[in-house]
Every structure is written in structure tokens, then in C-alpha cells.
C-alpha positions, 0 to 999 in steps of 0.5 A: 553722332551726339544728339543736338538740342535745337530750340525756336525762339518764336514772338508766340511760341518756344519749341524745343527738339533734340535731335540725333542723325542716323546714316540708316534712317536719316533725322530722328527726332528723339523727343519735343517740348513746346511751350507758349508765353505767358505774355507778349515778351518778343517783338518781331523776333527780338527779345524784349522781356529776358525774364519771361522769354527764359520762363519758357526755354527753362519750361521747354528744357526742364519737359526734355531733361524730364522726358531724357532723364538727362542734363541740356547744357548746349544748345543751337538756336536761331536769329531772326533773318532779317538782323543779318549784315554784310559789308564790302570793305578796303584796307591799305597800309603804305610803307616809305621803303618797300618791306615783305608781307608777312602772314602777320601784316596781311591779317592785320590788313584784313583786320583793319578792312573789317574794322572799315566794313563795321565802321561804314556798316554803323555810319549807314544804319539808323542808328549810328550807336548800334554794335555789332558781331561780325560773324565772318569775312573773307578776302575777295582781292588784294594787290601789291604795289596797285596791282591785283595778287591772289596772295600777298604773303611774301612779296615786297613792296610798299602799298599793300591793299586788300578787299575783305566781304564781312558778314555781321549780326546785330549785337542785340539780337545775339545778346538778347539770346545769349541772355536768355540762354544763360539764365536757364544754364545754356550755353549756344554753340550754334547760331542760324538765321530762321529763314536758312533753317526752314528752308534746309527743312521744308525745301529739299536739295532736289527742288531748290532748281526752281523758282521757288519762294519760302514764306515763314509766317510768324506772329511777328515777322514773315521771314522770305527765302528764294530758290533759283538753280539749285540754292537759295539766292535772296532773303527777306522780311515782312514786318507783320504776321499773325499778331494783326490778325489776332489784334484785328480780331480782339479790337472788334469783339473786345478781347485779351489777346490770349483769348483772341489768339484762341478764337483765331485758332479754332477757325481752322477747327470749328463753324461756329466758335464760343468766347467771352469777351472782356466784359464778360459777355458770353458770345457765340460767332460763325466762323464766316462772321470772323474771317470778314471781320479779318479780311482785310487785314489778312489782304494787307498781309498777303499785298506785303508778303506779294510786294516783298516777294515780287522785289526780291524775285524780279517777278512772279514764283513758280509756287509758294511754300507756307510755314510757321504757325501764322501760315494757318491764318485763315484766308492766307493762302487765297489772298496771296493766291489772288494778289499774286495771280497765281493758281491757288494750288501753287500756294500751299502750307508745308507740314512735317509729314511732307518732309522726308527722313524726318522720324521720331515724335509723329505728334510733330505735325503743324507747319510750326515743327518745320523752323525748330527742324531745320534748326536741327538740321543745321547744328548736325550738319555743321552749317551754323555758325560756331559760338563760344566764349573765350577770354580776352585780358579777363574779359568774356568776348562771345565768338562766331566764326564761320571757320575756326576763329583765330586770336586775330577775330578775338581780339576784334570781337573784343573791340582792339584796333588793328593798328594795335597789332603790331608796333608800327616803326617810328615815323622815317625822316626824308629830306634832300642835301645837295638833291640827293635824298636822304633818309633816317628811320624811325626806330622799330616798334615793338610788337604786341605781346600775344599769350593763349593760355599763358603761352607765346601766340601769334594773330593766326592761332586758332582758339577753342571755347575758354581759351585765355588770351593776355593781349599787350598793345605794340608800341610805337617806334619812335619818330626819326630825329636829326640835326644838321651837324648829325648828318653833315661832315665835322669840320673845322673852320679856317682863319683867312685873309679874304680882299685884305679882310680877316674872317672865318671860312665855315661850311654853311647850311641853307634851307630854303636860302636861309642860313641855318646853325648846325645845330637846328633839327632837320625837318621832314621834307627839307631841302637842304643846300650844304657848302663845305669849306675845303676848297678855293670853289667852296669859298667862291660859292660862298662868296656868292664869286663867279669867275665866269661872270664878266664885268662891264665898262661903257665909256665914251671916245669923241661922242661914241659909246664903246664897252668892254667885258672884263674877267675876273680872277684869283689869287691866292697868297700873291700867286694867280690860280687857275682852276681850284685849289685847297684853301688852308688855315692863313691863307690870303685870297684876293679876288680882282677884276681884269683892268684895261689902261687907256694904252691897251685901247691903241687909241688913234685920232683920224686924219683930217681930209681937205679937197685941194684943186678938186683932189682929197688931201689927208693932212697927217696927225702931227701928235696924239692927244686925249683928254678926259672930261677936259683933262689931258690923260696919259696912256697908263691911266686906268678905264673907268665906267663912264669915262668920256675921252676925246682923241686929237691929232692936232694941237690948233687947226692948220693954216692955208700955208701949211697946206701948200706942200700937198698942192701940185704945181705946174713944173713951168710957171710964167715970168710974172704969174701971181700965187691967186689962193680961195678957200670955200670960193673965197679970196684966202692969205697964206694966214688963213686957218683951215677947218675939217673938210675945207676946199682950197684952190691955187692957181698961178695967173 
């Protein structure tokens, strides 16, 4: 296997191994190189001075191409654990008419759901104008239609929506590295995060079965990785490491921080320990004075170590692992020990000897060498993520992949909306004529142009490092247009004779019961109400004419209200229809209601009745008579609405004598007798005028 070169990018110190993998002995360590700066130019695990951060990579590069007589172009590093993201996201595309999904759309949809997942990732940071790289995604669900599919490609639908897992890295952090790499002629080909990398060296396969807690102490940060059944499940950060210890020790006795930093050092070496301060006073300290006057900043840095480790965990550890060259701060291990009340033996410092299959360059011995190992192992055994720089329309766009990346990834690294992919249709038209929907698409956009290497590409190629990619947005279709008369039959109007009237007979349009001109565009969601001009029907309805509709008549006869329905019918040139019938150019149509004369009611008066001797006596109607509003009426005479009608049988009232013919006599009358006539009971002459239910007596006395 190719030798790798691994370097860490520590806040105090640059070390750099190249490293090899043997089937027989496991990691060599082929040779080191380890160099510190010269001044504070990292804080907490981020670049802050570029030029003298790449003072010491150069330094450490420059010490291995010596000692291997051989040129370093390519290196795997490490980020800091705390930079890493990871967002869960949803995308969904609809379409108006159900469409297949095709490979094409669906990493488009995937695409767009990383896009959401940088979008939420960046509105829920502190700061809303920090980039990032996405670093991977995977799709963990997808549905078609609402309901849940392993995989879309090839089913139809219309609302196609997908889940997506994205995993991210600040862009500062990866720039800062990438720059101080490209200044000394490096090119990074594999990124870890430090705390995976320490903990693929300091914690064997075999022991990450138990609750074991990983604590990689820099000058910086102390980064957190937990194990539990077999892998690492939580990571972490403390934002404070042997820097403080090293501050805490300069401020009291007035120090350079590269002096304190030696005075800290060699509490792990000597009893009493000789320096000179700012002022250039010569002084000589017992190591016990020292670690009082570091107490209680160590105790604060093991009470955050406990606090973190104790949220991550839910509880206590079985044992803590100590590495980096902070985890030699003095007083860490029995602070941490107390803190967390656990025995001090199950807190303890990883060194390189303690690592198994590990060889070559013995002097790497301190708990520093561990992360810089793990770096290695990492980059041979392909668990980094893969890096390189590919071209973008002319534009270097760097490419971490935790798979092989593809045109798709490149053109969101490089900051190209999704919906650019592929040229969506133009927007359909859908509008209702008559309740029946109808619909007119947009036209179809066109695609984007993809060339690799100035060939035809698709979004699922895969890239190598320097590929050259030509990206052309798609176009958008166009939007549907329409007016009435595109979608509308063509027909011509008819000149017509209606009720005497002569007028054009046209289709009408209405929307919304507005008439409208044929020529008006159709907007999306219309409903349309369309009436043609071909029949007898089509003119009714336009006339607003129902021949089932009734007309009422209410009039009165002798005081009593009577009504009366009357249909309507059509003619159509003089000739009654029945039913529908094409209506042609010329055509005289007259529409009339159903009339009644005062005939077709068959009006008759009532008799009027008298009570003769005790007995009812009808006097028959001697003629007919009505009237209207006074005036006599004849029987052909038309109804009118309102019309008062009075009904005679009788032009005057009877007199007494015209009665006498109904009265039964006696067959035998006595000589002499005398006719005795009362009307109401009182004395009458043959003369007296009779009136509607009058009582008449004769008797012969």
C-alpha cells in the first residue's frame, strides 16, 4: 500500500507522520516530524493566522521529504470535532398531471432537500452568514403519492417527496485548512474529524463494547468521543484545555506564555523548577508551590470535562481515556477522578506504546503521537472523507464526498439551485367550460446542458479530482396562454327575426356571469359558462325563455280571487314547435304565452233561491250577463291580470207575481176565497219586487 502522509494541526503543536499498512506487522510509522509555533497562531482548533500556522506544516514537511529524500504532495489532516453538522431535511415537487420519476428528478429532489437542510442549518446557527460544506447526505425515506416507497425511480405520480440526512462542515473551518495547506504545495485528500481519529487509535475494536469515554485534551479544546456496544455513539467539546493552565501559570508569576508553557512541562520532570520572569528576575519554585497556584483551574477544567461527559453519557463511564498533550496537565487525572467519583485507576493517560500494531519511530511515545496516528489510520483505511477540486463553469469548487461524488454534489458545492437542474414545464392552464375541466399545458422547458470534460454528462455521473464541468441553467417553458375563441368552437352568427325584432343570434361566453368577448384571454381557474348558437334551446337559454316556466293570472269573479297558470309556447316561422329544432339564418321565432278569453272559463250566475209556503224555490236565470269593472264583456274577450268580473242571471229582480207559477195551490179553491200574498210576514201586492232569499206566503181565505 502507497505510504500516507498524516499531520495534526494542533492550537500548540504541528506533527506530521507518514505512514504505510502492512498485512504482516499492521501501521508502520515510516518516519515524524513535529514542530511547534512560534506564536498563538490557533484558537480553539481553528486557523487564525494562515501564514505562521503554514510556517510550521512547511517546517514539518520540509523535516520528512528530508529524512525520505522524497517530495509530499498529498496529505490527510483533521477538523476540530466540534465543527461537525448534520441536518434532516424534506423536499417535495408536485406536478398538475401524474408524471414517471425518473433517476434525473429524484436527485434533483434530493438535492433540493439538502439545499432545505443547509437553509434551516444556517437560519438556526448564531451566525445566519456562516457557509458551509456538506460533506454527505443520505435519503432516509420517500413517498409517492403521500405514501412511503424504498424507491421512487420509476413510478408515477403527482407529489413525489423525499427525506434526506445531510452531514456538513463549516466552510471556515475547511478553508482555513485548505489554505494553509496550499501555501506550502499540499493538496488534502482526506479529512477526519479529531476525536473519530483518536479514537480509531487509542480505543481498540475489541473495547469499544464498553462505556468507555475518550477525552482528547489539547491547548484549546478537549474534544469527547463515547463508546457503547461496540462504536462510538456521542461526541463533544470543552472549550478549554492546557492553554489556561498555562495562562493561569504566566499571570502569577508574570511570565511569556512560551516560558509558562516550559514551566508547565516540566512539572512532569522536576521538583523544583527554575525561570525567569518578564522582569528578569531569576526565580526558583517548588513544584508543590505550582500545582496550588493551578488548582483551581485544572478543577475547573476537569468539573467541564465532568459536566460534558455526564450529559453525553446519561451517567457515569466505566473508565476515562486521556490523550493529547494537555492530558499531561498535572492534577487532571485526580480532579477528574474526584469530580466524577470514580476510582483514580479508571482514569488514565493513553500513550503510543500501549497501542497495538503500531511500529516504526519508537521515539513516538507521549499521548500527543495518538490523534496524528489515528489521523493515519484513518486515510489507509479509506474512513476519511475523500477531497479534491474539481471545476465548476471555470470556478475551483473543493469536494468532500463520503462516497464518490457526482455532477449533482458539484453543482451544489458550487452554490447552483436545484431548480436550475432541470427546465421545469411552463405553468398549465386549468379552467372549467360547461363543468367539464380543461386543461392546456405550459410548453416544456429545456433541460440543463451538463458537459464533464466537454462531453454530454448526466447529474448521476461520478467525478474525479480536476474534472471540468460546463454547466447551462434549463430553461423555463412557458407559461399556458389561451383566449376563448382558441378553445371554443368557430361559428358563425345568424340574423333572426325574434318577437318581430331583428338581431344577431351569437354564442355567448360568460365567466362568473359576465359576458365576455371571445377574444379575452382565459385565466387560470375560470369557470366558464359557453352557449352556442345552433338550436331553438341555445336561443331560449340566451333569452333567458324557459317554456316550462308558468305565467300567472289572478282576477276576481262576484268578489272572489281565482288564478290561473298559463304555458308559454314557440313558433318558429308561424308553425308551433314542439321540443328543439335547428334555428337557421332568417328565421322569425316569436315567443307567447297561452291565452284564456272570459268564454274558456264557462262562466255561470247562481240561481237565486226564495222559501215559498215553507218549501226552496230556485227562480231559473232568465239571460247571462257579465261585466268588467262596470262594462258589459263578451265571451271572446281576453283575461287580463287583475280583472274584476261580475256574473248576473238577471237583468232587475223579480216581482212577487213573477213567483206565483212556482206556488202549489190547493186543486179545490172555495166560492168567494180571496188570494192573501206577505212577503218577510208582511201584507205584498202582485207588484212587489223580490230580493235573494225572500220568504212568500199565499194562501187562499
Amino acid at each position: 500500500m502507497e505510504p500516507i502522509f498524516a499531520l495534526d494541526i494542533g492550537t500548540r503543536m504541528v506533527m506530521g507522520l507518514v505512514m504505510t499498512k502492512s498485512e504482516e506487522q499492521g501501521y508502520v510509522i515510516i518516519a515524524s516530524a513535529q514542530t511547534e509555533h512560534r506564536q498563538r497562531a490557533m484558537y480553539d482548533g481553528q486557523v487564525h493566522d494562515v501564514e505562521e500556522v503554514a510556517r510550521a506544516v512547511a517546517k514539518v514537511k520540509g523535516q520528512l521529504e528530508k529524512k525520505l529524500d522524497t517530495s509530499l504532495r498529498q496529505v490527510a489532516v483533521a477538523a476540530a470535532g466540534r465543527a461537525l453538522k448534520t441536518e434532516v431535511a424534506v423536499a417535495e415537487h408536485k406536478e398538475l398531471l401524474p408524471v414517471r420519476w425518473e433517476r434525473e428528478n429524484v436527485l434533483a429532489l434530493e438535492i433540493e432537500a439538502v439545499h432545505q437542510a443547509l437553509r434551516q442549518l444556517q437560519s438556526s446557527a448564531d451566525d445566519d452568514l456562516q457557509s458551509y460544506h456538506c460533506v454527505g447526505y443520505n435519503t432516509i425515506a420517500s413517498w409517492n403519492e403521500g405514501e412511503e416507497i424504498s424507491n421512487l425511480i420509476g413510478q408515477r405520480g403527482r407529489v413525489a417527496k423525499v427525506s434526506v440526512i445531510a452531514t456538513f462542515l463549516p466552510r471556515t473551518v475547511v478553508d482555513g485548512l485548505v489554505a494553509v495547506l496550499g501555501r506550502v504545495g499540499l493538496e488534502m485528500t482526506s479529512l477526519t474529524l479529531e476525536p473519530i481519529a483518536a479514537g480509531q487509535a487509542a480505543i481498540p475494536p475489541n473495547m469499544r463494547r464498553l462505556n468507555l469515554a475518550l477525552v482528547d485534551v489539547g491547548a484549546g479544546t478537549a474534544d469527547i468521543a463515547l463508546t457503547r456496544s461496540g462504536s462510538f455513539f456521542a461526541y463533544g467539546m470543552v472549550p478549554m484545555a492546557g492553554d489556561e493552565v498555562t495562562e493561569e501559570i504566566c499571570s502569577h508569576y508574570l511570565l511569556d506564555f512560551k516560558v509558562g508553557e516550559k514551566v508547565k512541562r516540566e512539572l512532569c520532570k522536576k521538583q523544583r523548577v527554575s525561570f525567569t520572569d518578564f522582569l528578569g528576575a531569576k526565580v526558583v519554585v517548588d513544584k508543590s508551590e505550582i500545582l496550588e497556584v493551578i488548582r483551581s483551574v485544572v478543577g475547573k477544567l476537569a468539573e467541564k470535562i465532568a459536566k460534558e461527559l455526564l450529559e453525553l453519557n446519561n451517567g457515569v463511564p466505566h473508565a476515562i481515556i486521556l490523550i493529547g498533550g494537555g492530558s499531561l496537565t498535572p492534577l487532571l487525572c485526580e480532579l477528574l477522578s474526584e469530580t466524577l467519583e470514580i476510582p483514580r485507576n479508571r482514569v488514565g493517560i493513553q500513550v503510543r506504546d500501549r497501542i497495538g500494531e503500531i511500529i516504526g519511530e519508537k521515539s513516538l511515545k507521549g499521548p500527543e503521537t495518538i490523534t496524528p496516528i489515528g489521523i493515519g489510520i484513518a486515510a489507509l483505511e479509506g474512513n476519511g472523507l475523500q477531497y479534491y477540486t474539481v471545476l465548476v463553469n471555470g470556478g475551483p469548487v473543493p469536494i468532500f464526498a463520503l462516497q464518490l461524488a457526482t455532477v449533482a454534489e458539484a453543482l451544489l458545492a458550487a452554490g447552483i439551485q436545484p431548480r436550475s437542474f432541470l427546465g421545469k414545464p411552463g405553468a398549465a392552464l386549468t379552467f372549467e367550460i360547461n363543468n367539464e375541466m380543461q386543461v392546456i399545458k405550459g410548453t416544456l422547458g429545456n433541460p440543463a446542458q451538463l458537459l464533464v470534460n466537454g462531453k454530454p454528462s448526466k447529474l448521476d455521473q461520478s467525478l474525479n479530482a480536476g474534472d471540468e464541468i460546463s454547466f447551462t441553467p434549463g430553461e423555463v417553458g412557458r407559461d399556458a396562454q389561451v383566449c376563448f375563441k382558441d378553445v371554443l368552437p368557430s361559428t358563425k352568427s345568424k340574423e333572426i327575426i325574434w318577437n318581430g325584432q331583428k338581431e344577431r343570434f351569437s354564442p355567448q361566453i360568460y365567466v362568473d356571469s359576465q359576458l365576455v368577448s371571445e377574444t379575452d384571454p382565459i385565466l387560470d381557474g375560470y369557470k366558464v359558462y359557453y352557449l352556442p348558437n345552433d338550436d331553438l334551446n341555445d336561443l331560449l337559454k340566451q333569452k333567458n325563455y324557459d317554456l316550462k316556466q308558468k305565467e300567472e293570472l289572478e282576477i276576481r269573479i262576484n268578489g272572489e280571487f281565482r288564478k290561473f297558470e298559463l304555458d308559454r309556447e314557440v313558433f318558429v316561422n308561424g308553425i308551433l314547435v314542439e321540443g328543439n329544432r335547428i334555428i337557421y339564418d332568417g328565421d322569425s321565432i316569436e315567443a307567447r304565452t297561452v291565452q284564456l278569453t272570459i268564454g274558456d272559463l264557462k262562466l255561470k250566475p247562481e240561481p237565486i233561491i226564495f222559501q215559498v209556503n215553507g218549501e226552496k224555490v230556485e227562480y231559473p236565470i232568465q239571460e247571462i250577463l257579465i261585466s268588467a269593472q262596470g262594462r258589459p264583456v263578451s265571451q271572446a274577450e281576453l283575461l287580463k291580470d287583475g280583472m274584476e268580473l261580475r256574473v248576473k242571471g238577471y237583468k232587475q229582480m223579480p216581482i212577487l207575481s213573477d213567483l206565483l207559477p212556482y206556488v202549489k195551490f190547493p186543486d179545490a179553491v172555495r166560492s168567494g176565497a180571496s188570494l192573501s200574498l206577505m212577503v218577510n210576514g208582511q201584507p205584498a201586492e202582485f207588484t212587489t219586487v223580490l230580493h235573494p232569499g225572500d220568504r212568500l206566503t199565499a194562501n187562499w181565505n
